[in-house]
C-alpha positions as CSV (number, residue, x, y, z in Angstrom):
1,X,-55.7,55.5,24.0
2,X,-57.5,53.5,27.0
3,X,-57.5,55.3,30.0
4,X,-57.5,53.0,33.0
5,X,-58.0,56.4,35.4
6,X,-60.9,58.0,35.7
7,X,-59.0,61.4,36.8
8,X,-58.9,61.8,33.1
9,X,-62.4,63.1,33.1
10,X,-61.6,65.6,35.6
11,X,-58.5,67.1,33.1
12,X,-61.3,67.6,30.5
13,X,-62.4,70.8,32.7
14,X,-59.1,72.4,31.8
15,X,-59.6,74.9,28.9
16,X,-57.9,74.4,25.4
17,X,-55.5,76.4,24.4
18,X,-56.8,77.1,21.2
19,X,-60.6,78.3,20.4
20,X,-62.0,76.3,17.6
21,X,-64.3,78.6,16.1
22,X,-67.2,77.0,14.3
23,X,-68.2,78.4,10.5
24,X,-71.8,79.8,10.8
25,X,-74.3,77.6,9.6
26,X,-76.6,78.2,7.1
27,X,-78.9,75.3,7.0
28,X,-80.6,72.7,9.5
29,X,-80.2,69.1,10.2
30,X,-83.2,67.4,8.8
31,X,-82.4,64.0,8.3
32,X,-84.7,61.2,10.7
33,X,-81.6,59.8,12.4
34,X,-82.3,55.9,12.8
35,X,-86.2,56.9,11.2
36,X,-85.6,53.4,8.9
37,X,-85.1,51.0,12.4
38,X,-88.8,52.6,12.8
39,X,-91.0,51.9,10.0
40,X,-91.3,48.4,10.9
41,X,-93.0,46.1,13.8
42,X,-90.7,43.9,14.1
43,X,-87.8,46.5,14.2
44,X,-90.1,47.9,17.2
45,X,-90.1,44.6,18.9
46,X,-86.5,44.0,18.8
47,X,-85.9,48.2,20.2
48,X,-88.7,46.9,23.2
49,X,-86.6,43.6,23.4
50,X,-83.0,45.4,24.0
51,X,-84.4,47.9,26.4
52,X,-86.0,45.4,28.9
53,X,-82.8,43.7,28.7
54,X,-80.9,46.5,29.9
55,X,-83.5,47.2,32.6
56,X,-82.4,43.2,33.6
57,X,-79.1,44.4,34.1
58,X,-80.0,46.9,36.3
59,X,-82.4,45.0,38.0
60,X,-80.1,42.2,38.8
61,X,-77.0,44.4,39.5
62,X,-79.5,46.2,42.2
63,X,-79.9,43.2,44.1
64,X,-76.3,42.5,44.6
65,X,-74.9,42.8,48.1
66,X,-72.8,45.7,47.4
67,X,-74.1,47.1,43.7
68,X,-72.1,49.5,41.7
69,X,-75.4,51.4,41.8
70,X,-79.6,50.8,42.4
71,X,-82.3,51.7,40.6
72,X,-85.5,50.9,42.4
73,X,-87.0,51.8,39.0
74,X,-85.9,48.5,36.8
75,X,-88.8,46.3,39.0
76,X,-91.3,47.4,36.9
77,X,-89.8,47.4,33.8
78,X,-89.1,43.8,33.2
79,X,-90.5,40.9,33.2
80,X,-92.4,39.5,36.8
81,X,-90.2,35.9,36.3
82,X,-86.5,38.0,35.5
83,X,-83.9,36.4,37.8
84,X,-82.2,38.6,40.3
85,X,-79.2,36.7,40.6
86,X,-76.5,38.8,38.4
87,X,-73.3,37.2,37.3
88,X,-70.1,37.1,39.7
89,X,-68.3,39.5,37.2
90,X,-69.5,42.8,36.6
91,X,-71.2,43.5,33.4
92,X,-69.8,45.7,31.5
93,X,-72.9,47.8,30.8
94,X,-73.3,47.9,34.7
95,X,-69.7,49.5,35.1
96,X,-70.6,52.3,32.1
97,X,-73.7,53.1,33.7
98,X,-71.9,53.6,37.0
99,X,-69.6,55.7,35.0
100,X,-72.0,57.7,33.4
101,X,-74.1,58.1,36.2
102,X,-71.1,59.8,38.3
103,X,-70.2,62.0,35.6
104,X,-73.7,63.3,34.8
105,X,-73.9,64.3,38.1
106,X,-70.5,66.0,38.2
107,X,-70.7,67.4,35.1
108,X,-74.1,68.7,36.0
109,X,-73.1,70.2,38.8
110,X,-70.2,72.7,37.6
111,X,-73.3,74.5,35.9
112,X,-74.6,77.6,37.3
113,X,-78.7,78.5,36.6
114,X,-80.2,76.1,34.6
115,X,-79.4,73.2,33.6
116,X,-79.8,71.2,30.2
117,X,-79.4,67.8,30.1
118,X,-80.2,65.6,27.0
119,X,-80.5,61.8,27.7
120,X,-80.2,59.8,24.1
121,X,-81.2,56.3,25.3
122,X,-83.4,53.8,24.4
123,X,-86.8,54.2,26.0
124,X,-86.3,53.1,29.2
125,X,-83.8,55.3,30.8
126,X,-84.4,55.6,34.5
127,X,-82.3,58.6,35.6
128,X,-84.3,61.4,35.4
129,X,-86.2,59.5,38.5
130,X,-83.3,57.7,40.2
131,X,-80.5,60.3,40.0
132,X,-80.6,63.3,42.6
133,X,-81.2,66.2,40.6
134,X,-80.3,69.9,41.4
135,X,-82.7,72.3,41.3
136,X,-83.4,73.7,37.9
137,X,-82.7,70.9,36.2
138,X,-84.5,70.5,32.3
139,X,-83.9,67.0,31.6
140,X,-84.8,65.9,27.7
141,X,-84.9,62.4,26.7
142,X,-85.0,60.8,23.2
143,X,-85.5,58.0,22.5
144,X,-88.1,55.2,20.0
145,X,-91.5,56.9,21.0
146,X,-93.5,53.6,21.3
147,X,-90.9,52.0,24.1
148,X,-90.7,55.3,25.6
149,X,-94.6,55.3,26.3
150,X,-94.1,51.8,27.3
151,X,-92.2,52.7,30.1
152,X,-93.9,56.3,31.3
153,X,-96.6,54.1,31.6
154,X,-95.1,51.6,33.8
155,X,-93.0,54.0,35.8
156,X,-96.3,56.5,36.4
157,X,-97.8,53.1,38.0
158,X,-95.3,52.5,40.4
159,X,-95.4,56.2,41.6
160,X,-91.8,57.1,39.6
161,X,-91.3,60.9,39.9
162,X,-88.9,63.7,39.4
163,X,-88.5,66.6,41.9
164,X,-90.6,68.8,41.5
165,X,-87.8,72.1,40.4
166,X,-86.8,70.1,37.5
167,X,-88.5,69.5,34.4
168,X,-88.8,66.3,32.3
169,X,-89.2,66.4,28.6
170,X,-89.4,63.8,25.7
171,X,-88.7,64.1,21.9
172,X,-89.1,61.3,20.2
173,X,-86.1,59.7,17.9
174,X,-88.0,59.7,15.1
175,X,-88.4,63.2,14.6
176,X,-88.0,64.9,11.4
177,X,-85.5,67.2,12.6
178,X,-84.0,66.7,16.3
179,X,-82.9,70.2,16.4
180,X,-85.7,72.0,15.8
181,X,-87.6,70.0,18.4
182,X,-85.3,70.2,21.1
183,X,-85.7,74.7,20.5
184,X,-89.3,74.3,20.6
185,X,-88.8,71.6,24.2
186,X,-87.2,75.2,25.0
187,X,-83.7,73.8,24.5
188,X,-81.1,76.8,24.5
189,X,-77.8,76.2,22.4
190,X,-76.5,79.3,24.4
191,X,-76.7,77.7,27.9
192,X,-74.5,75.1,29.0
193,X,-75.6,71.6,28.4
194,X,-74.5,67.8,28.8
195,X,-75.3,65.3,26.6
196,X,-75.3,61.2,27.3
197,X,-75.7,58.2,25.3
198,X,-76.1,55.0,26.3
199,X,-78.4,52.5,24.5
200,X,-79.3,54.4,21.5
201,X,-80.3,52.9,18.7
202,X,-78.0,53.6,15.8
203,X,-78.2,51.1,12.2
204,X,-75.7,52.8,10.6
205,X,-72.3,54.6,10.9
206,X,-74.1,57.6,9.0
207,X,-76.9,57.7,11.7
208,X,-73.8,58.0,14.5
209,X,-72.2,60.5,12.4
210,X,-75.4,62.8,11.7
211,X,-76.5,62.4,15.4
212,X,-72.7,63.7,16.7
213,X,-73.0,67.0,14.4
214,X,-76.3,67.5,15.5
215,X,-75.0,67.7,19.5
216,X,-72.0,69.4,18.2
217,X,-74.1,72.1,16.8
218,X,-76.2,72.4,20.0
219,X,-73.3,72.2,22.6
220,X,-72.0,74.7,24.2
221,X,-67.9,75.5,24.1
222,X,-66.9,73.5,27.0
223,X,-69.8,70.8,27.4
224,X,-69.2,67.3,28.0
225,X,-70.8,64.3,25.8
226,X,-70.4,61.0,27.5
227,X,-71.9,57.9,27.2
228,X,-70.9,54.4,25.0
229,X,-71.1,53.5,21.4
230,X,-71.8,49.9,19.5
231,X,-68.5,48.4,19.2
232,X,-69.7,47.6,15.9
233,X,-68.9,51.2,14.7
234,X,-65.2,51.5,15.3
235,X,-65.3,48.2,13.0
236,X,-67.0,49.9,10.3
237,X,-64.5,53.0,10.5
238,X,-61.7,51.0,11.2
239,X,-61.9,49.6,7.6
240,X,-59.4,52.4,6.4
241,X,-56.3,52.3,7.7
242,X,-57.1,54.1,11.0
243,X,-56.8,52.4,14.6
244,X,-60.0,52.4,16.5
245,X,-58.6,55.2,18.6
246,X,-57.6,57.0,15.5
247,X,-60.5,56.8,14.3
248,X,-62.4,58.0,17.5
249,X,-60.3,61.0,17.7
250,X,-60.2,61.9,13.4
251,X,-64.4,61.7,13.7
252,X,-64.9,63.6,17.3
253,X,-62.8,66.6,16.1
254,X,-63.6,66.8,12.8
255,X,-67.3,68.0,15.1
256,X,-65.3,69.5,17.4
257,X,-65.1,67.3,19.9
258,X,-61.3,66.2,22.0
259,X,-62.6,62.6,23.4
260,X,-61.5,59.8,25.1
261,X,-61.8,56.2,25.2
262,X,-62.7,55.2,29.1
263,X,-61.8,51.1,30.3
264,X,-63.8,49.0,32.3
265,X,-60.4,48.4,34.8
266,X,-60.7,51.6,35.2
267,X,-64.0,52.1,36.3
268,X,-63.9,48.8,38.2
269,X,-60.6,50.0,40.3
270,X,-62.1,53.1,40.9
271,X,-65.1,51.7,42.7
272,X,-63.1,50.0,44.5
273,X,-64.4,46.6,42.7
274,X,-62.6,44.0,41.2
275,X,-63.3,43.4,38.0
276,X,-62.5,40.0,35.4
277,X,-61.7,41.3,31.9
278,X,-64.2,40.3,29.3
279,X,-64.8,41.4,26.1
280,X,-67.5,44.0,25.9
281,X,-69.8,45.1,23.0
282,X,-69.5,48.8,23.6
283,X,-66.7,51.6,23.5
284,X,-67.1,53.7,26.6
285,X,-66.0,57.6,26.1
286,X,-65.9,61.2,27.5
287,X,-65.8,64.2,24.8
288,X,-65.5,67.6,25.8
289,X,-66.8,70.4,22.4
290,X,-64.1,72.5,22.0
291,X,-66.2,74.4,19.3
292,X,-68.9,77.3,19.7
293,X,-72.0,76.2,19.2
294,X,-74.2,77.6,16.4
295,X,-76.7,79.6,19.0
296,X,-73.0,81.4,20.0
297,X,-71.9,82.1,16.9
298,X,-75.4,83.7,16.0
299,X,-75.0,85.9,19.4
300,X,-71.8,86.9,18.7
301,X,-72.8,88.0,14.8
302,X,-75.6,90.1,16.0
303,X,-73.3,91.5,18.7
304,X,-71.0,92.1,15.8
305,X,-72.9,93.5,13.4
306,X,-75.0,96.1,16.4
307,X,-71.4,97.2,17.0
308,X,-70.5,98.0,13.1
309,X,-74.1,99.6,12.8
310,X,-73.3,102.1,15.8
311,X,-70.0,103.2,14.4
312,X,-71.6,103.6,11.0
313,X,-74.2,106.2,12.8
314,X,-70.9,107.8,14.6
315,X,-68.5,108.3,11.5
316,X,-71.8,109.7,9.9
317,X,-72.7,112.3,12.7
318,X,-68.9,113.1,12.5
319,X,-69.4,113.7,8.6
């Protein structure tokens, strides 16, 4: 269902009626989510290529009179010839990162102590240096490692720099197994955290799918995952006979996740921007995990199993 309000998001804070208690998990995700786009130069090229071309958008929606948003950042990361003029309609892109940009921060936020925030993007994510961060903010990015470096280097040139209570961390997409990195970054699955995509690269409906469990089994009950997917995917689910909104929903919850599909009117109107329908690439969504995560469960079955051991000693002392 396309939402064409963006008071949606805010319903999302109201807590489900029912808990949706995860299975304990014996095992570890190991597989090197999009690890195939990466064994090849060219593959690199064309991840450098679609990065720099999303910086463009930024750059050129910056230098409108009245921008949905600015990122003084985006200078140095494209090309010195890249025209500022953006089109007269608003990119679609340009409306989802205003989207996702106002509900990072929101969702950010609502959290008490630190914060975790895990960027999956595609190298050349600016936020962690263009957003105003609270204190205590951990922000991790992954993302392709070489266009990643590509950009730390341009950005440390021009000065770019996070405040200096929040800490800025990088794990690299082709990681053997994202989880495990992201505990040894110092990632806690027992803190609240909030997740965004935009710009990721996924080859595969299997790389989306292994990617969503892998948040799901690191989000907190009651985190919010937000960003946009290739349109491409809902295609390649939608070959059943499932709807692209049926599909959206049967995949998020079957990870535990109630999601929404987000519209570009929606956005547009509340910016108070007018906006020309066009057809856009991407499906823009909000999810909110209605599930524990696996870092909870473990808690709660030591918690558990300390509480059986005590009344053990205390029906044998009675003995």
């Amino acid at each position: 269902m396309k939402l064409t309000h963006l008071q949606c998001f805010m319903d999302f804070a109201k807590p489900p009626a029912v808990d949706y208690m995860r299975p304990r998990l014996t095992y570890s995700f190991t597989r090197k989510v999009c690890v195939s786009a990466m064994k090849l130069n060219h593959d690199n090229d064309s991840l450098l290529f679609a990065a720099i071309n999303s910086a463009s958008l930024r750059y050129q929606e910056s230098y409108r009179p009245h921008p949905l948003f600015v990122d003084p950042y985006a200078d140095c990361l494209v090309p010195p010839n890249t025209s500022k003029d953006a089109d007269q309609d608003f990119h679609p892109y340009c409306l989802a990162t205003k989207f996702i940009d106002d509900k990072l921060l929101w969702a950010v936020s609502r959290i008490d102590g630190l914060k975790q925030v895990v960027l999956l993007t595609d190298g050349m994510d600016t936020r962690p240096y263009r957003l105003s961060w609270p204190p205590s903010t951990m922000i991790v990015d992954i993302s392709p490692e070489s266009v990643f470096q590509t950009a730390a280097e341009k950005l440390e040139g021009v000065g770019a720099k996070i405040p200096r209570s929040c800490v800025y961390l990088h794990v690299p997409m082709e990681s053997s197994d994202l989880k495990q990195s992201l505990h040894f970054k110092g990632f806690n699955g027992s803190r609240p955290s909030v997740w965004i995509t935009q710009g990721f690269p996924l080859m595969t409906l299997e790389n989306f799918e292994d990617l969503l469990s892998i948040v799901s089994s690191l989000a907190l009950k009651g985190c919010f995952f937000v960003g946009e997917l290739p349109g491409w995917l809902a295609e390649k689910g939608t070959e059943t006979k499932f709807s692209t909104g049926q599909w959206m929903d049967k995949l998020f919850m079957s990870n535990g996740f109630r999601v929404e599909s987000i519209s570009d009117e929606g956005i547009a109107e509340n910016a108070g921007k007018e906006f020309a329908p066009r057809v856009s690439a991407n499906m823009l969504f909000v999810a909110e995990q209605l599930r524990f995560s696996d870092d909870q469960m473990e808690t709660w079955r030591r918690e558990f199993q300390r509480v059986e051991d005590e009344g053990d000693e205390e029906g044998f002392e009675e003995l």
